[in-house]
C-alpha positions as CSV (number, residue, x, y, z in Angstrom):
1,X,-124.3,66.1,-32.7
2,X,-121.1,64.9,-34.2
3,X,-118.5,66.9,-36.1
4,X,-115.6,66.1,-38.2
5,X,-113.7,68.3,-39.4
6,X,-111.3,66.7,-41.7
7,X,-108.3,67.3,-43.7
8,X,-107.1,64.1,-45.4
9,X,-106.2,62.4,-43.6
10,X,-106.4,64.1,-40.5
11,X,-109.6,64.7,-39.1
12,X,-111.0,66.5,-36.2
13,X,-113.8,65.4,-34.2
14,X,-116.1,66.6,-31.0
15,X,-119.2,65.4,-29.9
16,X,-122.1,67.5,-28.3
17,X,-125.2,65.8,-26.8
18,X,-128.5,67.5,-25.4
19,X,-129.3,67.5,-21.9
20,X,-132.0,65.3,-22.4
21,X,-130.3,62.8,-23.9
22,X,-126.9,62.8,-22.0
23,X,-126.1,59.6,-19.9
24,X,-127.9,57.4,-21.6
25,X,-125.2,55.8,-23.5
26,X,-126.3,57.8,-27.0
27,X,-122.6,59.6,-27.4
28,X,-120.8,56.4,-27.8
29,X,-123.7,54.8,-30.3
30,X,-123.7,58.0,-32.0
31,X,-119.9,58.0,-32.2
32,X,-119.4,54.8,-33.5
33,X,-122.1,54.6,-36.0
34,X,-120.7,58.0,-37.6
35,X,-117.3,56.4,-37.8
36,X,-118.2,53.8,-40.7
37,X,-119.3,56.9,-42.9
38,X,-115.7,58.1,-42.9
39,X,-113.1,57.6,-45.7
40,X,-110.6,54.4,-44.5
41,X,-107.3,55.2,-43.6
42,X,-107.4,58.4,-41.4
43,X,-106.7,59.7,-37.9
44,X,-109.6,61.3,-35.8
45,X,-108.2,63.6,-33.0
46,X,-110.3,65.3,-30.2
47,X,-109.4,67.9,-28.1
48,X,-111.4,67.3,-24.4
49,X,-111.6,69.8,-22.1
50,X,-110.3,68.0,-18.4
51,X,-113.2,68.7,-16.2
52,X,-115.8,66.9,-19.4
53,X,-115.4,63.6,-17.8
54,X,-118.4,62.2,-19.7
55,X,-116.6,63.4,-23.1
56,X,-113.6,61.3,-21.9
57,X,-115.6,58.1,-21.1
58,X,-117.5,58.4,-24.8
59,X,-114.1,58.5,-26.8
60,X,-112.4,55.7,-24.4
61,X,-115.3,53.7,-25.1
62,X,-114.9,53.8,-28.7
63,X,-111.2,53.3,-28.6
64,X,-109.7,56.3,-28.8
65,X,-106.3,56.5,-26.7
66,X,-104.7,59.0,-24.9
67,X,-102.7,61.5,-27.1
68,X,-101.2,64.0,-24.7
69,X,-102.2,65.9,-21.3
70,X,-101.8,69.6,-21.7
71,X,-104.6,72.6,-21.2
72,X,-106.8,69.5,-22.8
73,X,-107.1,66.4,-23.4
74,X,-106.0,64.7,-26.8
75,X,-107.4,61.5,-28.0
76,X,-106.2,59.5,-31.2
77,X,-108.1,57.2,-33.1
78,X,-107.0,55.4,-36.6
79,X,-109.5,54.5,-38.8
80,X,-108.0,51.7,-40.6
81,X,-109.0,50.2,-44.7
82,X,-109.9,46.6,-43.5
83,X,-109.4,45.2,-46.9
C-alpha cells in the first residue's frame, strides 16, 4: 500500500508491503508506478524509521535523496512537469 498525503505542493508519502510480498522488489514497482498518477511539480517527503532498512533501499531506488538524519530518516523527491 502506498500513501500520499499531499498539500500542494507538498506531499507526504510511506509505503507498507505485506509479509508475503516483501523482498521481492514490489515496493519500488509499486512506488514508481504510483508516481506518474501525481500532479507535476511537487515534492514527496518520507519520514523512515532508521532500523526499516528495506524502506530505505525502496525510496533510494526510486531516487529519493537523503533529506536530514534525526529520530528518522527524511527523503526528498521532486516530481518535476516534463513539458
Amino acid at each position: 500500500m502506498i500513501r500520499y498525503d499531499i498539500k500542494y505542493p507538498i506531499g507526504f508519502t510511506s509505503i507498507n508491503i505485506l509479509k508475503q510480498f516483501r523482498g521481492k522488489g514490489y515496493g519500488k514497482i509499486i512506488l514508481k508506478t504510483s508516481e506518474n498518477f501525481l500532479k507535476k511539480n511537487i515534492i514527496l517527503i518520507s519520514k523512515i524509521k532508521k532500523n526499516n532498512k528495506s524502506s530505505v533501499n525502496i525510496f533510494n531506488k526510486n531516487n529519493y535523496k537523503l533529506l536530514c538524519e534525526r529520530k528518522y530518516f527524511f527523503f526528498v523527491k521532486l516530481i518535476l512537469n516534463k513539458e
